[in-house]
C-alpha positions as CSV (number, residue, x, y, z in Angstrom):
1,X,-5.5,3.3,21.5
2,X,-8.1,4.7,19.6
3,X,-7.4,5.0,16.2
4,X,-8.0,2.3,13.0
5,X,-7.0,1.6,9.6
6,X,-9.7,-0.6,7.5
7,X,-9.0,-1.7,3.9
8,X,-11.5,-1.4,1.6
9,X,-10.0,-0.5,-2.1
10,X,-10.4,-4.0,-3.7
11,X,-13.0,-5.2,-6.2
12,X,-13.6,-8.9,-4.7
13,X,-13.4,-9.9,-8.0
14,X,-14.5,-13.6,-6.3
15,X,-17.8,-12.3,-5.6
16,X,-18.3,-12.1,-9.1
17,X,-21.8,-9.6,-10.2
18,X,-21.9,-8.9,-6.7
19,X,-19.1,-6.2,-6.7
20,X,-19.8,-5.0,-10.1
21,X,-21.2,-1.8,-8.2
22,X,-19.6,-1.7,-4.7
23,X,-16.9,-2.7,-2.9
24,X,-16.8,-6.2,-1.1
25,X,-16.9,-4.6,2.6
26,X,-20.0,-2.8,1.3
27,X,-21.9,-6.6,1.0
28,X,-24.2,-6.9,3.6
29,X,-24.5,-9.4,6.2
30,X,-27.5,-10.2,8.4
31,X,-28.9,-6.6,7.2
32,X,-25.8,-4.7,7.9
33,X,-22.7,-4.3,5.5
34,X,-19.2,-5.9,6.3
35,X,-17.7,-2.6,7.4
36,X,-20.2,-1.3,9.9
37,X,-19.6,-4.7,12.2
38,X,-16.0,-4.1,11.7
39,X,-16.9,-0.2,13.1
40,X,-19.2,-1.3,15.4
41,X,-17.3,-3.7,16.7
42,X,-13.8,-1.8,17.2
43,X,-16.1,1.6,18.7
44,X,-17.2,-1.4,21.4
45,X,-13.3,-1.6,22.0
46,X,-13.2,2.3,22.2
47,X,-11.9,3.4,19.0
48,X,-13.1,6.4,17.7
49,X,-10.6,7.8,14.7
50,X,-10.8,6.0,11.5
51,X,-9.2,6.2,8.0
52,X,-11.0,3.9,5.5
53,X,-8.5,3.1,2.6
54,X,-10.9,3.3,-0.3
55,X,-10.6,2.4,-4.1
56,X,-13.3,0.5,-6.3
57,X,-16.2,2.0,-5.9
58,X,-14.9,4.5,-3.2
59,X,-18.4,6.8,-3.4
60,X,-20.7,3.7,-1.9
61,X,-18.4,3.7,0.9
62,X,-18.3,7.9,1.5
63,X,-21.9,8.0,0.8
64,X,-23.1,5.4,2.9
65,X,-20.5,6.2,6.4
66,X,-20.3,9.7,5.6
67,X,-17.9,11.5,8.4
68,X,-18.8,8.5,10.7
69,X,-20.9,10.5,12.5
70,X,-24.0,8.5,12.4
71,X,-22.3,5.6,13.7
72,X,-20.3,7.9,16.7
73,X,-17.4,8.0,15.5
74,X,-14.8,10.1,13.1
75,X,-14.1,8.4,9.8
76,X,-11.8,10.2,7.0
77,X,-10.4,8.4,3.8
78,X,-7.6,7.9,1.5
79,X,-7.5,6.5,-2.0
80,X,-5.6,3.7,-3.0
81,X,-5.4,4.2,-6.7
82,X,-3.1,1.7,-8.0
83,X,-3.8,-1.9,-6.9
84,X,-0.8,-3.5,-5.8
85,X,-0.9,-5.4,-2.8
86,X,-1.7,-4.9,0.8
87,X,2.1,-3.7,1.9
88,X,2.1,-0.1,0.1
89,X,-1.7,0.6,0.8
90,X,-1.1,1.1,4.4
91,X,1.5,3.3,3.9
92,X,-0.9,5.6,2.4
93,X,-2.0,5.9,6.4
94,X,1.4,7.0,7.4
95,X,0.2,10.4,8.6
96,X,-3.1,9.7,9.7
97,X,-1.6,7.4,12.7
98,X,1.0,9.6,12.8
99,X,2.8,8.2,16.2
100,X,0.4,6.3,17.3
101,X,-0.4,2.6,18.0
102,X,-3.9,1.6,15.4
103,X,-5.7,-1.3,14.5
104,X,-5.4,-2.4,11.3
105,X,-8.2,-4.8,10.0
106,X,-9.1,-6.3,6.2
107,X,-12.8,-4.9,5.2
108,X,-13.8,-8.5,4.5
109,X,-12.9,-10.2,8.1
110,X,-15.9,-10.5,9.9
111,X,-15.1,-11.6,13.9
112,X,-16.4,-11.8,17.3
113,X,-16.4,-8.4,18.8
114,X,-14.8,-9.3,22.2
115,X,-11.4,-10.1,20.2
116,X,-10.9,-6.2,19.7
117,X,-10.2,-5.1,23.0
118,X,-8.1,-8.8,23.5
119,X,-5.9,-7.5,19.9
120,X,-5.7,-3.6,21.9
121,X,-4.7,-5.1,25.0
122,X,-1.8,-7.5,23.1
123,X,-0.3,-4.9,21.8
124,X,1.2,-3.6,25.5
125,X,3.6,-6.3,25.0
126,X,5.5,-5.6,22.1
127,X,5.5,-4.1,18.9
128,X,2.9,-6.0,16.6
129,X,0.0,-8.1,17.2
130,X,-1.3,-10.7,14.2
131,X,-4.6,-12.4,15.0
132,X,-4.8,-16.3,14.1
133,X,-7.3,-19.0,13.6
134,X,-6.3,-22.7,14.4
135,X,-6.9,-24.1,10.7
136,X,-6.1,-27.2,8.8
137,X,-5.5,-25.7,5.6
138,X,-3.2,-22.6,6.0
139,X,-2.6,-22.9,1.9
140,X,-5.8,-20.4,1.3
141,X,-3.5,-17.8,3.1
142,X,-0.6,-17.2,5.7
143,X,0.9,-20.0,7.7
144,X,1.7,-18.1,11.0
145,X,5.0,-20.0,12.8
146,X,4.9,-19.2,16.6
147,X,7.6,-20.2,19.9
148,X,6.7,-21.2,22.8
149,X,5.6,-17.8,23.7
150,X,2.9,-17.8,21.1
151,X,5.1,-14.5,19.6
152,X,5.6,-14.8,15.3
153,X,8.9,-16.4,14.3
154,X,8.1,-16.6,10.8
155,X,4.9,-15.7,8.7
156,X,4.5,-17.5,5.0
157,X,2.0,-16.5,2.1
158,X,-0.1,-19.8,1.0
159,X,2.4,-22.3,1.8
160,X,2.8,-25.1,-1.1
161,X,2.9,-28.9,-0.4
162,X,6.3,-29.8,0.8
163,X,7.0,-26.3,2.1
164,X,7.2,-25.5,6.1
165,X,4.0,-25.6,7.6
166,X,1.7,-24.3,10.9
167,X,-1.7,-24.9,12.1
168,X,-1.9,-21.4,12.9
169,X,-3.6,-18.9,10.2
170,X,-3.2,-15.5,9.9
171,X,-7.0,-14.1,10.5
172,X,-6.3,-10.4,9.2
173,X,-6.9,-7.9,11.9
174,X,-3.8,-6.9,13.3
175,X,-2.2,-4.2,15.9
176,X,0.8,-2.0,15.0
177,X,3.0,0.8,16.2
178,X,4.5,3.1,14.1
179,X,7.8,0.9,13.9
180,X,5.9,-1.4,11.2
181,X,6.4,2.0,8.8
182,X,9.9,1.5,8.2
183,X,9.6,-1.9,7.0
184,X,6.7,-1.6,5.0
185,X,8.6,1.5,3.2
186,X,11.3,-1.3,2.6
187,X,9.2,-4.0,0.6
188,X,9.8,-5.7,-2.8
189,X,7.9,-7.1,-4.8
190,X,7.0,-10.6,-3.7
191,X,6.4,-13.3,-6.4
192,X,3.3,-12.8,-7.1
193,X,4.0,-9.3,-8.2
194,X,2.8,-7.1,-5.3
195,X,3.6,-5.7,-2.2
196,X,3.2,-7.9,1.0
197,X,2.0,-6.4,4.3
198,X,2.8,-10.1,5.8
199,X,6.8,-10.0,4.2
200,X,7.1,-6.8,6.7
201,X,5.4,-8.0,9.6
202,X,7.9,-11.3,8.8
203,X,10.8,-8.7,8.7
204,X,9.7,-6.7,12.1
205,X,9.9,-10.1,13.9
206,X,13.2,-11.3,11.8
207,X,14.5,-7.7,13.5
208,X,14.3,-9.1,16.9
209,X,11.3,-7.2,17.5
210,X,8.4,-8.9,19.6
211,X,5.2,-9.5,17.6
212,X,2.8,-11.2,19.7
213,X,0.0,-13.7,17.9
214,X,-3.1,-14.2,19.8
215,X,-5.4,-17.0,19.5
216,X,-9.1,-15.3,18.4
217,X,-12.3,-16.5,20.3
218,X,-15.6,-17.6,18.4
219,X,-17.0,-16.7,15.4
220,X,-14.4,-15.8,12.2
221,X,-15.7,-15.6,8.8
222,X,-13.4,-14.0,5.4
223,X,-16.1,-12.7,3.4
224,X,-14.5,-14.3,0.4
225,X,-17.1,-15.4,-2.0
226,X,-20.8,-15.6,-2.4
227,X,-21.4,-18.9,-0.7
228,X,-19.4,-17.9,2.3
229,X,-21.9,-14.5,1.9
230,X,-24.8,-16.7,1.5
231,X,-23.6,-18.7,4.8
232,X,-23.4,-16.2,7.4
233,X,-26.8,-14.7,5.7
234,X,-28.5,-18.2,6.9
235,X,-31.3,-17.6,9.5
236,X,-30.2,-17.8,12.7
């Protein structure tokens, strides 16, 4: 495998000023902005081809990777121009994976390199990997439902008191094959008015196909707001 999708089209509006004149990936951490560890980190894994899904902001993030070269890898882009959800923005890398397996990560998840080879390897196994994080509070974002075969039974978007529940969260960096296309081609709306990436991973594993979750090792952050920012800035 050797090819990854990153999203980095949104505005963070969470981060307030911050992202009034770049994109949230383009925040720097510990001297180094959000997307180059994600780069850094998957080239460590061996990936060398990558489409960066751009929006707000989109020149910071041309001007500052450029073709990748500086960084030793290829790196080409694609616009997301209307903002509506994370489902229909990867299909806009339909032809760049073309019928090949990628990694597909959130510009904002920061986490230990040695998971990306652990998410490349994963994928032998099936069709889909979903990385998780054992959390208390799965209500900030996807409850992740596993079997005894840690593989996704069921995946569910900030879970409300009452509802079904998991300790398992959904930790953004995923592996695909091409199979996830059709379903993500097949999405509606969800309620909060947008697109879902999760409701067609949900659908790929409601199919009957395999989609393995794996457990992630050490450090995970979701560059979500400025005290999280101001957090992993800390001296070490």
């Amino acid at each position: 495998m050797n090819k990854a999708v990153l999203l980095a089209a949104g505005r963070g509006t969470r981060m307030r000023e911050l992202t009034q004149e770049l994109p949230k990936p383009m925040l720097e951490v510990r001297g180094k902005p959000v997307l180059q560890h994600i780069i850094e980190g998957l080239r460590s894994a061996g990936l060398t081809d990558f489409q960066i899904i751009v929006g707000w902001h989109a020149e910071v993030v041309r001007d500052f990777l450029g073709d990748g070269s500086k960084l030793g890898v290829r790196v080409d882009y694609t616009t997301q121009v209307v903002q509506d959800g994370t489902g229909k923005v990867v299909e806009l890398a339909r032809d760049f994976v073309g019928h090949d397996p990628f990694v597909l990560s959130y510009g904002d998840i920061l986490i230990a390199p040695e998971n990306y080879p652990r998410i490349c390897a994963a994928l032998a196994q099936g069709e889909a990997v979903v990385s998780v994080k054992r959390s208390e509070d799965v209500s900030q974002g996807g409850a992740v439902f596993v079997n005894e075969k840690f593989e996704l039974i069921d995946l569910r978007e900030k879970p409300k008191p009452g509802e079904p529940t998991s300790p398992w969260y959904n930790a953004g960096v995923y592996a695909f094959r091409p199979s996830i296309f059709p379903y993500i081609a097949k999405l509606e709306r969800s309620p909060r008015g947008e697109f879902e990436l999760t409701d067609a991973v949900r659908n790929l594993a409601l199919a009957g196909h395999k989609v393995q979750a794996l457990e992630l090792a050490g450090s995970w952050a979701d560059v979500r707001d400025p005290e999280i920012l101001a957090q992993l800035n800390q001296p070490l």
